[in-house]
C-alpha positions in Angstrom: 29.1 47.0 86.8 29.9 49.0 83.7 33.4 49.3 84.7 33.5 44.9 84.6 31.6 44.7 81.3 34.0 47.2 79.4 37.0 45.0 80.9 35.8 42.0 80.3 33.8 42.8 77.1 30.3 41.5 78.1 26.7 42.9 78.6 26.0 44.1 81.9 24.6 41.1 83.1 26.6 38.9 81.8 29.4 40.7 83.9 26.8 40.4 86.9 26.7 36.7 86.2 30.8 36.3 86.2 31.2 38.7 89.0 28.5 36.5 91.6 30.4 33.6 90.6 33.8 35.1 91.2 31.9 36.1 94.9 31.3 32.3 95.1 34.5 30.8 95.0 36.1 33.9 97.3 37.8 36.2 94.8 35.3 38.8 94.9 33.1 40.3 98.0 29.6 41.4 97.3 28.9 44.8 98.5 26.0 47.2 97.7 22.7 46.7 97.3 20.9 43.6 95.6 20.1 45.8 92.7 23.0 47.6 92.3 25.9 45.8 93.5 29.2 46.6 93.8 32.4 43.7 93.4 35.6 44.5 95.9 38.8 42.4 95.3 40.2 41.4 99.1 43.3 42.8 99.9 44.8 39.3 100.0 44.9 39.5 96.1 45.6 42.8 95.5 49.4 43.2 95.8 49.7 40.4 93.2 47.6 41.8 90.7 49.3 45.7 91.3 45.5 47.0 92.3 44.8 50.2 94.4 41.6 51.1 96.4 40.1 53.0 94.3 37.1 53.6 92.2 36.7 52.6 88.7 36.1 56.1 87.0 38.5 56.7 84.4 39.3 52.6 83.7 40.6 52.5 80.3 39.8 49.6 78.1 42.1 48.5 75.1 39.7 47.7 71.8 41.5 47.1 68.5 44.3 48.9 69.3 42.7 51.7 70.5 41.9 53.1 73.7 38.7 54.2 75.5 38.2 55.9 78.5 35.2 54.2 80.4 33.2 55.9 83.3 
């Protein structure tokens, strides 16, 4: 969830609140547990937006023109 929040720029819940609703409409599946759950992008999407299975250690985050290293 941290990896979302640094992305997107939210709180942690606020991420888990965009991410459910991104699980509703199909563009996310829900996996892990109800307390700590974890957001998969289908493979369907991920050619078009260049993802890789992966984790999300090491996500970098551009803030005011500087980069930081989330993870």
């Amino acid at each position: 969830m941290q990896s979302l929040a640094a992305i997107w720029r939210e709180p942690e819940e606020k991420a888990k609140e965009i991410a459910l609703r991104l699980v509703d409409i199909g563009f996310f599946e829900k996996r892990g547990t109800f307390i700590d759950p974890e957001f998969w992008v289908p493979f369907l999407y991920r050619p078009a937006l260049n993802l890789v299975q992966g984790t999300a250690e090491g996500v970098t985050v551009e803030v005011n023109d500087e980069i930081e290293e989330q993870g």
